[in-house]
N, C-alpha and C positions, 0 to 999 in steps of 0.2 A: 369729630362728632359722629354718634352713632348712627348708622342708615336707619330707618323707621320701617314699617312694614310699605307704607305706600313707596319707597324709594324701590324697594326692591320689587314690587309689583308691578312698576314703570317700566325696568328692566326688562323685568320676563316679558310684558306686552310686546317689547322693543323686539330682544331676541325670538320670540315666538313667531311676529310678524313678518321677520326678515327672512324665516324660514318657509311661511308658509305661501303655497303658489296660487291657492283660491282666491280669488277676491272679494267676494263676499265674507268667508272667514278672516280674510285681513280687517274687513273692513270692523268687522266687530270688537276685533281687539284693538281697532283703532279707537272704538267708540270707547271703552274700557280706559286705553290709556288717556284720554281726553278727558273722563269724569274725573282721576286722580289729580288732575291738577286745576279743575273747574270749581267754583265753591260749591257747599253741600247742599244739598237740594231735599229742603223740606217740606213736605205735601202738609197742608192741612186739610184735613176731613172731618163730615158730621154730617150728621140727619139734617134734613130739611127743618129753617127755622130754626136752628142751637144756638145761633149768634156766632157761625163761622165766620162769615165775610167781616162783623164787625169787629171777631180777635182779630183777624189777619191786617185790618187797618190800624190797630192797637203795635201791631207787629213793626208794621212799615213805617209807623206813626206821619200818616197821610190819610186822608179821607179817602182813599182810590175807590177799591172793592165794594161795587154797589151790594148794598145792602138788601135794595127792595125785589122783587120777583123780575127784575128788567131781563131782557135777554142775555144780559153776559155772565148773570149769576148760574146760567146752562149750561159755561164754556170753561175749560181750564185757563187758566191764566196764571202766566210765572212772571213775577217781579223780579228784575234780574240788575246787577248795577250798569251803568253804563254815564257817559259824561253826556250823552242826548237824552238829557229828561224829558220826559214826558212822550217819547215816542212809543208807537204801538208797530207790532210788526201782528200781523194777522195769517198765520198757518194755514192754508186750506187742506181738507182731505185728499183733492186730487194733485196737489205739492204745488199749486200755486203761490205765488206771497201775495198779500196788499198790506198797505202803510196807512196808521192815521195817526192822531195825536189825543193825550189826554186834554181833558178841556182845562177853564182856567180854575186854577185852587185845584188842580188836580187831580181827577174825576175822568173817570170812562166815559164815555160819551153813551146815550142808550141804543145811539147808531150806530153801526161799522160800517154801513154802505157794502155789508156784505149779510146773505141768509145764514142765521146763524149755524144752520142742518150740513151747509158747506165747510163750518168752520173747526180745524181741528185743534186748534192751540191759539192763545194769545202772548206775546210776549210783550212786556211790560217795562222799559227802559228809565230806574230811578236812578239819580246821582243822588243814593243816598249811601254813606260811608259803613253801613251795618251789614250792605248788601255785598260788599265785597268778601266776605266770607263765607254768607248762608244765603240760599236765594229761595226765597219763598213760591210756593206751590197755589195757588186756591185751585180745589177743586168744585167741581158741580155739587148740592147737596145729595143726599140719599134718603130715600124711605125702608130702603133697609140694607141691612152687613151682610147679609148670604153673598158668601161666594164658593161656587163651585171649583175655581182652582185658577191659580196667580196670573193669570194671562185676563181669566175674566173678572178679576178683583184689580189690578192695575186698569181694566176697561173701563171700572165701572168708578175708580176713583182719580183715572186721568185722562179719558176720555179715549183710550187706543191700550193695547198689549205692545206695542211698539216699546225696544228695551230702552232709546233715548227719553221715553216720557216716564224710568223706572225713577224713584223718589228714594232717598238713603236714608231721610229721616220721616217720622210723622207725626204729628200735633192731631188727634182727633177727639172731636168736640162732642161731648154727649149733654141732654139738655138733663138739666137742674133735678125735673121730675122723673126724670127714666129712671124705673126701678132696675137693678144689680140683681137682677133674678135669672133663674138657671140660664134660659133661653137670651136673654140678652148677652150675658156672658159669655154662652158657648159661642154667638154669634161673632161677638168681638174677638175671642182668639182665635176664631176661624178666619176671618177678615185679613187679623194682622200678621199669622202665621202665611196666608197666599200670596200676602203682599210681600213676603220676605221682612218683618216687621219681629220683633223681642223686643225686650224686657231691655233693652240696651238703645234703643233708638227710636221708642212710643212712649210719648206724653198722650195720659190721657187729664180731658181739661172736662170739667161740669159747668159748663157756663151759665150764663142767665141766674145765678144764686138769689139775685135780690125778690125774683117775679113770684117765690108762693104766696106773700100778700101775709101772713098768718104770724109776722113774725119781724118787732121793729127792729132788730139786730140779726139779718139770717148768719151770720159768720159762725156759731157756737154750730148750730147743726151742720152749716156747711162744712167745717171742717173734719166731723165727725165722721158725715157720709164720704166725704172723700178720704178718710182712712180706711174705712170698713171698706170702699173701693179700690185701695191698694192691696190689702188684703186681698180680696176677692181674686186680684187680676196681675197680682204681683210678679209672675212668671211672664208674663205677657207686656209689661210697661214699666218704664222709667220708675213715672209717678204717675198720681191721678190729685190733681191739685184744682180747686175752688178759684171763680174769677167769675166778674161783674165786668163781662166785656164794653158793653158803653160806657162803661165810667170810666175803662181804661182808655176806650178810640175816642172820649171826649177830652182828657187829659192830654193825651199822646196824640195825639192827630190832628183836631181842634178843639183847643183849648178855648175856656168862655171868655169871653170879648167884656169890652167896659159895658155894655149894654147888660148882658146877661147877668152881670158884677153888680150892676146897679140894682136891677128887678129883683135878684136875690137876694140882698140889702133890703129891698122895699119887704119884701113876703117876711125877712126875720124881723121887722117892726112888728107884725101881726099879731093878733094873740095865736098864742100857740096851738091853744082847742080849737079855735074857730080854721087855720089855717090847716091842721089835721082831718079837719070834719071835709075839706074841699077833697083835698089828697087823696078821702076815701075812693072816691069814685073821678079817674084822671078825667073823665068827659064832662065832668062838671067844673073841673078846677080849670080846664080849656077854654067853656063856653060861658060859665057864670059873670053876669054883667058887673056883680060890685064888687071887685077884688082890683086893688089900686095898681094893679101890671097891665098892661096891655094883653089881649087877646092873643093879637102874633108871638110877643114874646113869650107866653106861657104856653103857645104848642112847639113852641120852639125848645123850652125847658124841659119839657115831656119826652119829647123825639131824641134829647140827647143829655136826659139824667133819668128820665121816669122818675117814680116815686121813691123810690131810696136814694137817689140820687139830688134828688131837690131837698128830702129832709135832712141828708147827712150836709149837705150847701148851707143849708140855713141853719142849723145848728153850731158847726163852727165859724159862722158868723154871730150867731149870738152871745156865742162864747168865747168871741176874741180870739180865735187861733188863727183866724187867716184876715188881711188886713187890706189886700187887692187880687187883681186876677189872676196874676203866676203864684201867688200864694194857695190860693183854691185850686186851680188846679194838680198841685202839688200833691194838696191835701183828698185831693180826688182820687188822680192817680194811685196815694197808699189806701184810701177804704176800698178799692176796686179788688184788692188782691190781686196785682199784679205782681209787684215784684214782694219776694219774702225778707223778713225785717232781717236788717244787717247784712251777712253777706252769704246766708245760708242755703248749701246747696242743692236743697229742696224745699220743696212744699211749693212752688208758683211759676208761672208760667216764665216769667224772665230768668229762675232758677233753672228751667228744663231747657229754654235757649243757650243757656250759658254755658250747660253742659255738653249741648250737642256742638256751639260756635269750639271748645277748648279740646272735645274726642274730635273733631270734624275729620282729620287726618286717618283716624283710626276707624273711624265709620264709612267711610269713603273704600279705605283699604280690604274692608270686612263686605263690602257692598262687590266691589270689582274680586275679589275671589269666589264670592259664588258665583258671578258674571264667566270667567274664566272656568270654574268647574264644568259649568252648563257648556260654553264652547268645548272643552274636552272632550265633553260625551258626542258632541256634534257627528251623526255617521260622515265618513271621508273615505278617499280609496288613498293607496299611494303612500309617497313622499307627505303626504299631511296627514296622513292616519298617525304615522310614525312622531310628529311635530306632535301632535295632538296627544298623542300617547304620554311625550315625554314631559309635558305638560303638566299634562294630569296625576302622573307620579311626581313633581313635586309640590302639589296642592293636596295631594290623600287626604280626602278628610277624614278617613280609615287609619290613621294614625297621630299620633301627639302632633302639633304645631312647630311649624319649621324653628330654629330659631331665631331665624333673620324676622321672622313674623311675627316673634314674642309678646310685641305688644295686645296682639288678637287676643292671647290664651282666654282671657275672662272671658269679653265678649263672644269667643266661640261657647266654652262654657255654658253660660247663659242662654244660647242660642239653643244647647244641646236640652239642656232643664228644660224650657217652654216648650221643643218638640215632642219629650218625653223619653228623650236618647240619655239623659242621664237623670239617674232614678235619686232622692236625695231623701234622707230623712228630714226633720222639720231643722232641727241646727245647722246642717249644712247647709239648707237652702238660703234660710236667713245670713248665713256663712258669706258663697255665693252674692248674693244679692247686694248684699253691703260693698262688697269687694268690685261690683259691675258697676253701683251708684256712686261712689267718693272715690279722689284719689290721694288722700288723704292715709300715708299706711296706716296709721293708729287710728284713724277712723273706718278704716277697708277691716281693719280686727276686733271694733267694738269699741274701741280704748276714746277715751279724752283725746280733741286734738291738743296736741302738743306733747302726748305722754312719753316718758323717756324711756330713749333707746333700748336700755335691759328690757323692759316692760315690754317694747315692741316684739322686739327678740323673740321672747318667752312665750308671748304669746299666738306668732305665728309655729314658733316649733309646735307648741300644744297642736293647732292647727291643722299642721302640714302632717303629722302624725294621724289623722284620721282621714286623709284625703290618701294618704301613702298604701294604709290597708283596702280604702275603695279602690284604689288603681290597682292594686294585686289583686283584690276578688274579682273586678273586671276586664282581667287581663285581657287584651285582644278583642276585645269590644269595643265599639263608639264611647259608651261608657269611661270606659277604662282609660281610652286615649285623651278622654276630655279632664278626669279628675287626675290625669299624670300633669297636664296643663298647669292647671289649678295648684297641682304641687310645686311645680318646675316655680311656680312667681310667690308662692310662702317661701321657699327656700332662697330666692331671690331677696326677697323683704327682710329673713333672719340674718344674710348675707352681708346687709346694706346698712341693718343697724347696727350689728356687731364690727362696723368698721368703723363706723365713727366713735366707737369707743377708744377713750387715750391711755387706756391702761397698758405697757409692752408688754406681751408676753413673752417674759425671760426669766430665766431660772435664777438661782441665789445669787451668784455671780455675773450676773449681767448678761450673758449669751443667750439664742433662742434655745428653748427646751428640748429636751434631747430625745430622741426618737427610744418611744416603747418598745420593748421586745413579744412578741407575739407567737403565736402556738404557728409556726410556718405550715407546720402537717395539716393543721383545722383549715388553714388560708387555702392552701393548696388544692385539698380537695373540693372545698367548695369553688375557688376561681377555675379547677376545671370542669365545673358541670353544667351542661349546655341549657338547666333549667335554671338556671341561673341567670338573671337580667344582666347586658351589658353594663350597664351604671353602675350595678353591683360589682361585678368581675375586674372591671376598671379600678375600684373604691380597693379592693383586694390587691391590687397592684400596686397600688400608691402604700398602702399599709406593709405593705412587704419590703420595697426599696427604699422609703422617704429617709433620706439622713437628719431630718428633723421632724420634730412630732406634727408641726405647722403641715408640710409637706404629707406626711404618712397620712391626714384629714384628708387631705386636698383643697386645703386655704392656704391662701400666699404670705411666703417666707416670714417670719417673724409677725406675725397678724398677733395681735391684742389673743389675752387668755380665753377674755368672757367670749370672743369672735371663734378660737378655738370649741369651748365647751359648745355653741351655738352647733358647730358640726360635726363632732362628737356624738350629742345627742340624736342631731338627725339619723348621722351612720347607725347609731342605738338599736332606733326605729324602724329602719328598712331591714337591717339583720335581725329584727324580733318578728316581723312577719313571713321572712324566711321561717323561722322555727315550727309555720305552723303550713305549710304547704307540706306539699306529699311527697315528701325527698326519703331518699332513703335513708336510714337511720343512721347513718355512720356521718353524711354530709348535716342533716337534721343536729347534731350535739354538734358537730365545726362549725355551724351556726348560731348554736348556742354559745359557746366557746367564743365566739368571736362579738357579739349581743352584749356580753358580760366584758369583753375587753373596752370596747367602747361605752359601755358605762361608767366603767373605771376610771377612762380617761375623763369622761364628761363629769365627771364628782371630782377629780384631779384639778382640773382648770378650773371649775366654778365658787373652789374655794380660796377666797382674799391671800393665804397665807398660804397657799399648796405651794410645792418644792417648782 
């Protein structure tokens, strides 16, 4: 099996620390190597009042996370798995611990037997089996996204700049009415850029969808505004997807009871208009003496369906769709928009979970190298300048992506787009973008999933061919090193589908095809000219020695025709951008010469019947 990025980022922690004599600096790359194999740690955030604490118990599908203004809604608090449910470990700022326990039905208690001003963290002990991969965050609310810079935007969203309380993933909750206007906007990529936050590891969520009142179906506009908000913020987040948090923490956490089944039952005998007319105004549907529910249970209805929530209840009970309580709830559960229909990797908040529990490895890995960059620059004297140094040369983020790190390319990508370090026209971006969201190849290229292979193929060479000229025009830039990324995993992808093809590629008599003969003078001079990329000058070597044509590409021995033409066409493509750089004129035409030979081959192999 292949190493992953996080295996080899393990490593280097290892090696690095065993090097280094400071203790403090150990200690951090202790901390680093500890996140890699800790599950990933996703903060949820939002304004004051967006129905944070109640996605997060949606999350956990427990009632935990007080909802109401109590003091612990002021405090961080990570839910984390552990086989002693319900225990609390209580953080103090001055590094104290105390111990308490949630209460029963599992609930924070509104006391800790500690001032909250002393408290710096709570940690949260479920034996819940979802926990063992992703450990949930709540943070304190916000009245606003200003941050001045990532030490005091992790303050102000975990309670401390402390790098153990940094978060790898983020869920941030903006309410239903917040307009997408310049100033909100700019705020929110201010926020999630300080936080170390892209387009690769922020869900943004619109909660509270049901509350404008103005609207017996809000879904039609919700999902509207939430694309014109992906739009808006698409370099910045995942997604930005629509959710009816109480309907989800009532579904998922607690689910309604035979009581609540029954009063439900009682309100869809109603006449419709007259049970409407209550609805209008929930303090009346509360208090109103002649409504055949009880008092309690109808503020109990309110508190954990509201008004869309009780008419979507009694509607598919009027109409027969749900017949007892796990049926409603069910039926709850999908009007909340939670999870998205089928098994779709977008559009809802269980889609943007699913995405960050399946990258977790790769987000993780992407999280502890900028971890590692920032100790690099760490000033040091000595024997750990040097450690530090060597470090830091090989994490360059001044250069293409290791290969042991292959996985990162998108995600750094991505990272590079929302800073502004890689400049994109409007198709690359959506390029890009597709390719950060799915892993799906024919969906990372536009295509059908499932579409075949050739198609694949084809479609990333087209591709890989416009990302290949921005790495040439950006040569030696941030830029340049991120779209060679971008290229290095299309050419991967042309690679991968052109090998599952069952066609041999062998000539009339059965043998692999026989190596081209080639302008050696045109090779030559171009493979000696130092403006010449190594990859190029390489490709120029293989084309001069290979004893088969397979070889003279640089695809392995007897590879499929159409796998051949796949990298043919690539070779095409990088010696047609050659043709247009500032070489001098004699290498300029041995470029061309050579552009033209590789086309030749790539219309050779591409046709069914070629020799």
């Amino acid at each position: 099996m292949t190493a992953g990025p996080a295996d080899l980022l393990r490593r280097l922690c290892d090696s690095t620390s065993a090097r280094l004599a400071g203790a403090e600096l150990r200690e951090r790359v202790a901390q680093v190597r500890a996140s890699l194999d800790a599950p990933l740690r996703v903060a949820v955030a939002g304004a004051v009042s967006s129905g944070k604490s109640t996605l997060v118990n949606a999350l956990l599908g427990l009632p935990v996370a007080p909802v109401d203004a109590g003091e612990c809604t002021f405090v961080v608090t990570q839910y984390e798995y552990g086989t002693d449910d319900g225990h609390i470990t209580i953080e103090l700022r001055d590094g104290e611990v105390a111990h308490s326990r949630l209460l029963p039905g599992h609930r924070l208690p509104s006391d800790l037997g500690v001032e909250v001003s002393r408290i710096r963290r709570l940690r949260v002990t479920l034996d819940q089996p979802s926990l063992r991969t992703v450990t949930i965050v709540d943070t304190p609310g916000m009245n606003t996204v200003t941050a001045a810079n990532e030490q005091a935007a992790r303050s102000m969203l975990f309670g401390s700049g402390d790098e153990d309380d940094r978060a790898q993933a983020m869920i941030y909750v903006l309410r239903y009415v917040q307009k997408f206007d310049d100033t909100t906007l700019a705020e929110f990529r201010g926020l999630t850029g300080a936080c170390g936050m892209s387009c690769v590891n922020t869900l943004a969520v619109l909660g509270q969808v049901d509350r404008r009142g103005d609207e017996d179906d809000p879904w039609p506009t919700a999902r509207r505004l939430a694309a014109k908000g992906y739009q808006d913020l698409r370099t910045s987040v995942f997604d930005v997807v629509p959710v009816i948090g109480l309907l989800a923490e009532t579904a998922r956490a607690c689910p309604p009871g035979a009581e609540e089944f029954a009063a439900l039952s009682t309100l869809a005998g109603m006449d419709e208009d007259d049970l409407e007319d209550y609805l209008l105004d929930l303090e009346d549907f509360r208090t109103a003496p002649d409504l055949p529910v009880s008092s309690e249970v109808r503020h109990r209805l309110v508190e954990r369906l509201h008004r869309y929530g009780i008419m979507t209840a009694v509607r598919a009970l009027r109409e027969g769709v749900v017949s007892d309580p796990k049926g409603l709830a069910a039926h709850l559960l999908e009007r909340s928009g939670y999870a998205s229909a089928g098994r779709a990797a977008t559009g809802s908040v269980a889609a943007g979970i699913a995405h960050f529990a399946r990258r977790a490895d790769h987000l993780k890995a992407l999280d502890a190298l900028t971890r590692l960059r920032a100790i690099a620059r760490t000033p040091a004297l000595g024997s750990d300048r040097s450690t530090l140094d060597a470090l830091a040369a090989q994490l360059d983020e001044n250069k293409p992506i290791a290969t042991a790190l292959g996985g990162l390319r998108i995600f750094a990508a991505a990272e590079a787009l929302g800073r502004g370090t890689l400049v994109l026209n409007e198709e690359m971006t959506a390029e890009l973008l597709r390719m950060a969201r799915h892993d799906d190849p024919a969906e990372q290229l536009g295509l059908a999933a499932g579409a075949p292979k050739p198609e694949i193929a084809t479609a990333a060479t087209a591709a890989s061919m416009r990302w290949r000229t921005l790495a040439m025009m950006s040569e030696g830039r941030t830029g340049g090193h991120r779209a060679r990324d971008v290229l290095t995993v299309l050419e991967d992808v042309v690679g991968a589908a052109l090998a599952e093809d069952r066609k041999p590629a062998t000539a009339t008599g059965g043998g692999p095809l026989p190596p081209v003969s080639v302008d050696r003078a045109a090779a030559e001079a171009l493979r000696l000219s130092p403006m010449v990329p190594v990859d190029d000058r390489r490709a120029l070597e293989l084309l001069l020695s290979g004893t088969e044509l397979a070889v003279q590409l640089g695809a392995p021995p007897s590879a499929p025709r159409t796998e051949l033409a796949g990298y043919a066409a690539a070779l095409a493509a990088r010696f047609r951008v050659l043709t247009h750089r500032p070489l001098p004129i004699r290498q300029r035409r041995a470029a061309e010469t050579l552009c033209e030979a590789y086309e030749a081959i790539w219309a050779r192999c591409d046709r069914p019947d070629g020799p």
